[in-house]
C-alpha positions in Angstrom: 0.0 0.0 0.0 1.1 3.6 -1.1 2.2 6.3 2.2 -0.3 8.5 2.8 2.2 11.1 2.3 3.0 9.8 -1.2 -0.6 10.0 -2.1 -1.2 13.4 -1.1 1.5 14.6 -2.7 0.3 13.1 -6.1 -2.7 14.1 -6.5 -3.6 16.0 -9.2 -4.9 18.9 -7.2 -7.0 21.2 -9.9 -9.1 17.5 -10.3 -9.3 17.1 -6.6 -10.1 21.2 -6.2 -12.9 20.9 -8.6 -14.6 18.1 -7.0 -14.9 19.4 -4.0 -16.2 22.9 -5.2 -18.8 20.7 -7.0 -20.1 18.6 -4.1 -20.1 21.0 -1.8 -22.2 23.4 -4.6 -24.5 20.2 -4.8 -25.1 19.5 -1.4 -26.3 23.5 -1.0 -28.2 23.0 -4.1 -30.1 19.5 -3.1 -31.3 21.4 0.6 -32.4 24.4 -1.4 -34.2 21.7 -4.0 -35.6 19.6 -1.7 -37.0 21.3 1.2 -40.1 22.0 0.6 -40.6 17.9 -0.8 -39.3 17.1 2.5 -41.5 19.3 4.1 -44.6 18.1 2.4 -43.6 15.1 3.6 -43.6 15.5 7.1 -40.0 15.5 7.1 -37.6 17.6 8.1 -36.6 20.5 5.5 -32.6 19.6 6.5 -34.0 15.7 5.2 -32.1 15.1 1.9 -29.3 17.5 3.2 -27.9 15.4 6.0 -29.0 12.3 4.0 -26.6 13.5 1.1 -23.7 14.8 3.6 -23.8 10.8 5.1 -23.4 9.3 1.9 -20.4 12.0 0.9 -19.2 11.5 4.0 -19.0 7.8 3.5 -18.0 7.8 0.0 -14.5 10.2 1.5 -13.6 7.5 4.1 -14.3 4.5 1.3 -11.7 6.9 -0.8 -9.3 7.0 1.4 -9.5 3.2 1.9 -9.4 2.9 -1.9 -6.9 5.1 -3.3 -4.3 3.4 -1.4 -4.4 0.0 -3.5 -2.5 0.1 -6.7 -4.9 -0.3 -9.9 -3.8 -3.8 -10.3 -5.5 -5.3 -7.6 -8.5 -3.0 -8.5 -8.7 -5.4 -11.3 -8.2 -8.5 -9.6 -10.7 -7.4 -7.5 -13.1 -6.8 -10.1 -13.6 -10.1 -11.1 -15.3 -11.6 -7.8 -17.0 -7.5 -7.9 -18.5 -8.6 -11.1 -19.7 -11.8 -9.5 -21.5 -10.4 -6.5 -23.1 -7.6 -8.6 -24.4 -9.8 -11.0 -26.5 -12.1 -8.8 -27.1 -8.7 -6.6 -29.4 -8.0 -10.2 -30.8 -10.9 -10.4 -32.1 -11.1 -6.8 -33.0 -7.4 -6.9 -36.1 -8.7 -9.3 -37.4 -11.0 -6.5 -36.4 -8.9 -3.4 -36.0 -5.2 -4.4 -37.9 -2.7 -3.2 -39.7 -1.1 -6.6 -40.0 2.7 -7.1 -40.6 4.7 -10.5 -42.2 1.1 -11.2 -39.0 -0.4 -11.3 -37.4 -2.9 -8.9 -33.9 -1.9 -8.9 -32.8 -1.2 -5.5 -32.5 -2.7 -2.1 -33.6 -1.3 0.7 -30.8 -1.9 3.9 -32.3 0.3 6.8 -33.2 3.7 5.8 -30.8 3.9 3.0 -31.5 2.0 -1.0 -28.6 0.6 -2.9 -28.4 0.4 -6.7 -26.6 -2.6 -7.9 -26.8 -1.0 -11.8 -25.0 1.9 -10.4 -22.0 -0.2 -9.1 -22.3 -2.6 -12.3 -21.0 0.7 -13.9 -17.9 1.3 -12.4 -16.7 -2.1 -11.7 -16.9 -3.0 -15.4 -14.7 -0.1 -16.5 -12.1 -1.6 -14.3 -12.7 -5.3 -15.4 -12.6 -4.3 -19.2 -9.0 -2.5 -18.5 -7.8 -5.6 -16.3 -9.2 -8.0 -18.9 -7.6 -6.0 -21.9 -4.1 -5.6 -20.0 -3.7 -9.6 -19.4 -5.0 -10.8 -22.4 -3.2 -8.0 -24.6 -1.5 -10.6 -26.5 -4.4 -13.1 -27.6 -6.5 -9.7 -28.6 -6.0 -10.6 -32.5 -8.5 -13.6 -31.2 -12.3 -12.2 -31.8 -13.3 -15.1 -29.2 -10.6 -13.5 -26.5 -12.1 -9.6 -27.1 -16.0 -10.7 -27.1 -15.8 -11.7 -23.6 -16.3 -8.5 -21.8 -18.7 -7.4 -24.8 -20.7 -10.9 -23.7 -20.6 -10.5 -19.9 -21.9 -6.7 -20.5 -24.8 -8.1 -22.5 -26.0 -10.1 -19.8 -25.7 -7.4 -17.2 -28.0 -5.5 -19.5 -30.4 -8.3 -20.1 -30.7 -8.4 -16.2 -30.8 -4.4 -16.5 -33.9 -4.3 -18.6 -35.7 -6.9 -16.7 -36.1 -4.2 -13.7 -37.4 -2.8 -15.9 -34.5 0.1 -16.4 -34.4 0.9 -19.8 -32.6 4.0 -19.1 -29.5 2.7 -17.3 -29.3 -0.3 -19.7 -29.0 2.2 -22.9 -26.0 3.9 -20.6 -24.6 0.6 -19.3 -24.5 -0.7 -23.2 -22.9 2.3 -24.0 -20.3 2.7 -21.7 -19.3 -0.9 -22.6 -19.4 -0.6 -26.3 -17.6 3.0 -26.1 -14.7 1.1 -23.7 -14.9 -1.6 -26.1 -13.8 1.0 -29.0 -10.9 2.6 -27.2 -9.3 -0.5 -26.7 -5.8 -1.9 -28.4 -7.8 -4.2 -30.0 -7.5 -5.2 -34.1 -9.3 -3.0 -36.3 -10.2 -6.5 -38.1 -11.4 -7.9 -34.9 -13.5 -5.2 -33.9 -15.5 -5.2 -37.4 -16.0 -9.0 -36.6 -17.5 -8.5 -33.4 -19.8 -5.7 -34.2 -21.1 -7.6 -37.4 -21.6 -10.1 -35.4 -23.1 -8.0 -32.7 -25.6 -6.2 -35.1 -26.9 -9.8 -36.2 -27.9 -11.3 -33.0 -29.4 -7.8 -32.1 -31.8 -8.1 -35.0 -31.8 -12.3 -34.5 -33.6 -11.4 -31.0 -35.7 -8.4 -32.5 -37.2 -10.7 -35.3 -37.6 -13.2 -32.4 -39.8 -10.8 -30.4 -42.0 -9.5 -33.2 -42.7 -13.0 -34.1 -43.4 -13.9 -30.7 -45.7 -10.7 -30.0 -43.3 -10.1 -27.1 -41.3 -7.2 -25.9 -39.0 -5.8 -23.8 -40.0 -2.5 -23.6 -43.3 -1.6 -21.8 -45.8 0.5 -22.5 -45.1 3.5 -20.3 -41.3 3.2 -21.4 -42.4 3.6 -25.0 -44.6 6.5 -24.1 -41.4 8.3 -23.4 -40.4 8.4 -26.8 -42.8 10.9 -27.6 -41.0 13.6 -25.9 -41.8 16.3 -28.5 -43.3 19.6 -27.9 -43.9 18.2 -24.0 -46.0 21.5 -23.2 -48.6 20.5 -25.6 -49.2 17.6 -22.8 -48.6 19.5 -19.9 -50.8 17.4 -18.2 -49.8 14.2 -19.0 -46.8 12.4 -20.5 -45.2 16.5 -21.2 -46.0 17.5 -17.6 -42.0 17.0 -16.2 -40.2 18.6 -19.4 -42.3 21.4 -19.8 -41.9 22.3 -15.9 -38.8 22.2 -16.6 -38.9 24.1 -19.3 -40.5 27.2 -17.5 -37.8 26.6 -14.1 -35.0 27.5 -17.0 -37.0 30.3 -18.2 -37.9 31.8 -15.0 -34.2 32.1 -14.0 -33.3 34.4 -16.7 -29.3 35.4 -16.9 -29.0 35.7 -12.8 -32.3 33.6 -11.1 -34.9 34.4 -8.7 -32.2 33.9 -5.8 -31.0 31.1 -3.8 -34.5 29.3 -2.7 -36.6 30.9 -4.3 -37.9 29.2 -6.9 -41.4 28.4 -7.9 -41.3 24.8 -9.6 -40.0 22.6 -6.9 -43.0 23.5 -5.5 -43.8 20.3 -6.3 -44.2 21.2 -9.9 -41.3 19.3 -10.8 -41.3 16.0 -9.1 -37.8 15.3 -6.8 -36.4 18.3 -8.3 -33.3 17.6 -6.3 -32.5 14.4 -8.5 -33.1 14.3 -12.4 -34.0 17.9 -12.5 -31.7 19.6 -10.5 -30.1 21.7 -13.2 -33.2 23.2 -13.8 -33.4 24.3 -9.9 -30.1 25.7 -10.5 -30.8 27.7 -13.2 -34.2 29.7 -11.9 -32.3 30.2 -8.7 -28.7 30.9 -9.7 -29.7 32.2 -13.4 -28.0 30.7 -16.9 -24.7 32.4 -16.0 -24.0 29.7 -13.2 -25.4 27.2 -15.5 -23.1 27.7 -17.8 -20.5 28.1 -15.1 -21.5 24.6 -14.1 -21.6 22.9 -17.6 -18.0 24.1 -17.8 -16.8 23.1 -14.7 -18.0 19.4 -16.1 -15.8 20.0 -19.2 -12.5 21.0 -16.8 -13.1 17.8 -14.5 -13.3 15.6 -17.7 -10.4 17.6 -19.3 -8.4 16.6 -15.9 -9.2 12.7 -16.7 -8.3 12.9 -20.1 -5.3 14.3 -19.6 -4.4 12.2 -16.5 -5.4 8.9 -19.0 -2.9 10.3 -21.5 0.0 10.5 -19.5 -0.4 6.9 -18.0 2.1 4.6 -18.6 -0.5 1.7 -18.9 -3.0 0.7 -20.9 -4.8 -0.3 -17.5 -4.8 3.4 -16.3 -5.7 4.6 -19.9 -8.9 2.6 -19.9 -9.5 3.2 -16.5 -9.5 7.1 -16.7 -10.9 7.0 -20.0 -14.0 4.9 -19.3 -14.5 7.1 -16.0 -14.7 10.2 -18.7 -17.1 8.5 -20.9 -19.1 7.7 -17.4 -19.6 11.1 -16.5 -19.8 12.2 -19.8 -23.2 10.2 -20.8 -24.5 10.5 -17.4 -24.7 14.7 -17.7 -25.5 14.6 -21.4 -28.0 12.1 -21.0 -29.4 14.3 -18.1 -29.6 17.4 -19.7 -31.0 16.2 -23.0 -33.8 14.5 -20.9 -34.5 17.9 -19.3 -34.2 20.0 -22.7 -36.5 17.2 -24.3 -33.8 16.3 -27.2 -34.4 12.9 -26.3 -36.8 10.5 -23.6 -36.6 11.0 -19.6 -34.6 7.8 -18.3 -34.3 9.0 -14.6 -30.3 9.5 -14.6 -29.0 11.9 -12.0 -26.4 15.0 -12.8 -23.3 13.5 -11.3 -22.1 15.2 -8.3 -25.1 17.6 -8.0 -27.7 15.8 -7.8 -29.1 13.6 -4.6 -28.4 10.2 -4.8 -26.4 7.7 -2.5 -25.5 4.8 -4.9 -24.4 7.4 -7.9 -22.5 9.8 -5.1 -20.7 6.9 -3.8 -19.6 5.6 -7.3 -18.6 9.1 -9.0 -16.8 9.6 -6.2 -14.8 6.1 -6.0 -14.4 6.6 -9.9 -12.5 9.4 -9.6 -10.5 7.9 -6.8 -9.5 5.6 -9.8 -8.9 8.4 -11.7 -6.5 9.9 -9.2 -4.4 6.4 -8.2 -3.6 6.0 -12.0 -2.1 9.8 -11.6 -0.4 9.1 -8.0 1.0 5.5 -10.2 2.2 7.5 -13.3 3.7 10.4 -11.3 5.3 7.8 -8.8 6.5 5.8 -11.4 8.3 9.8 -13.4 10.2 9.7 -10.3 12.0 7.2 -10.8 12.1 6.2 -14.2 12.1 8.5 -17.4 8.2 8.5 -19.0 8.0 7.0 -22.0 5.6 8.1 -24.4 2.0 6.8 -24.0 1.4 4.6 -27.2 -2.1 3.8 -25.9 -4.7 3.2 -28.7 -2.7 1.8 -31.4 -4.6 -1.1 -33.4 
């Protein structure tokens, strides 16, 4: 295990800066979001405030626990992870709790666990581990299609929640990871051909069959166009949205004051957060925050780059594409460019299974920097020659 001193000292420090200036804005934001829900509810307007300080407080000390284990036995580790989240989804069907009328969380105590969260983040660091030992045999399509395989029936157990917004992200974030890899150019065409005919294999299957996948009230999200012309039906979240955004103007109505999380907008301090943000803090901080997304995924790039292992490559770079479809998904769900699928702003929004995974993602993120910078000291870095087919 790594000093403590050693890790402080290689941190990459505008990553770690920026983090915490976006939690801490989050956890004001999710009070000023979510008091009058908690109120409404007989709760206490501090509620989802303390609730959200717990889990970050929780997610730090699992950190610090965390970053102190090199990224190879993250990956070793990953394997047995896999394991347990896997049957965690499949007895989530029979035993979960079922909210949004979906069964994908557990309910231990007071507290509710997503296994599809974790599923996330522990398959960005199997797919590096996997592609690291098995870097020789990748010219095999049979050696590749494993972690492509494994994903697909983490997504099967997805959908059967039914989740159909989390498995679009999770096949995604696979099949994204998948492409960055130092895997064939040959090999990769054989695997999506392949992949494109067992997707329609199972779709003629289904029509023939008269079944689907997809119910009804999933399918009603598709129609997401001009939402105010249903205001008070499927349209009713987006268009509420859409007047939160236009309230706020270029400065807001001021910190807790506005109008739609008067339960207009339902748990505005989860999906719909940014639109909180924007009537209170105006499109000025909006755009403040949007960039500060773009600087904390700049950070990971740049610390993926400089890694002097294909493990910490795919590991920082599947952390960036994380992030990167959880707050574009988000915000075209909120500006109605595309369906609702109930996926959180990452580190603004309330939420303890997504808080405690962002967080433990970038504490990835930062042990392949404290590795590379580690490693400068006493070798000469070698250029990264990651992504080469």
């Amino acid at each position: 295990m790594t000093k403590f001193k050693d890790i402080i000292k290689n941190l990459d420090k505008p990553l770690l800066i920026m983090t915490v200036i976006l939690l801490l804005f989050g956890l004001v934001m999710i009070f000023s979001a979510s008091n009058v829900t908690a109120y409404m509810n007989d709760q206490s307007a501090y509620n989802y405030f303390f609730r959200q300080a717990i889990f970050l407080i929780v997610s730090f000390i699992i950190s610090i626990v965390v970053i102190r284990f090199n990224t190879k036995a993250y990956g070793m580790l990953s394997y047995l992870l896999l394991l347990i989240v896997g049957i965690a989804l499949v007895l989530v069907l029979f035993y979960g709790i079922e909210s949004n009328n979906a069964h994908s969380w557990f309910a231990v105590g007071p507290i509710t666990i997503q296994p599809s969260e974790f599923a996330k983040i522990i398959m960005i660091v199997f797919m590096a581990r996997y592609y690291e030992v098995n870097s020789d045999k990748l010219n095999h399509w049979t050696v590749s299609v494993v972690p492509l395989i494994i994903g697909a029936i983490l997504t099967f157990l997805i959908v059967l929640q039914p989740d159909l917004g989390t498995a679009i992200l999770f096949v995604l974030l696979v099949g994204l990871i998948f492409f960055i890899t130092p895997i064939p150019v040959k090999v990769k065409g054989k695997i999506v051909l392949g992949g494109i005919f067992v997707v329609m294999a199972v779709a003629l299957f289904l029509l023939m069959s008269g079944k689907s996948l997809v119910y009804e009230r999933q399918l009603e999200r598709f129609d997401f166009r001009d939402p105010c012309s249903r205001l008070l039906d499927t349209g009713n979240q987006v268009c509420n949205g859409y007047i939160a955004l236009n309230n706020g103007g270029l400065t807001g109505v001021g910190l807790g004051n506005s109008t739609q999380k008067y339960l207009y907008l339902p748990e505005p301090y989860t999906d719909f957060i940014f639109a909180v943000i924007v009537e209170e803090l105006g499109a000025i901080v909006g755009i403040l925050l949007l960039l500060s997304f773009l600087f904390v995924l700049y950070r990971i790039i740049k610390i993926g780059r400089e890694s002097y292992t294909n493990r910490g490559a795919i590991i920082c770079y599947g952390v960036a594409i994380y992030l990167f479809l959880q707050i574009v998904v988000n915000l075209m769900g909120l500006l109605g460019l595309m369906p609702l699928t109930g996926v959180p702003l990452p580190f603004v929004s309330y939420g303890g299974s997504f808080t405690l995974c962002s967080i433990v993602a970038l504490t990835f993120v930062q042990r392949v920097n404290i590795e590379t910078k580690l490693r400068n000291g006493h070798v000469k870095m070698k250029k990264n020659k990651f992504i080469k087919s």
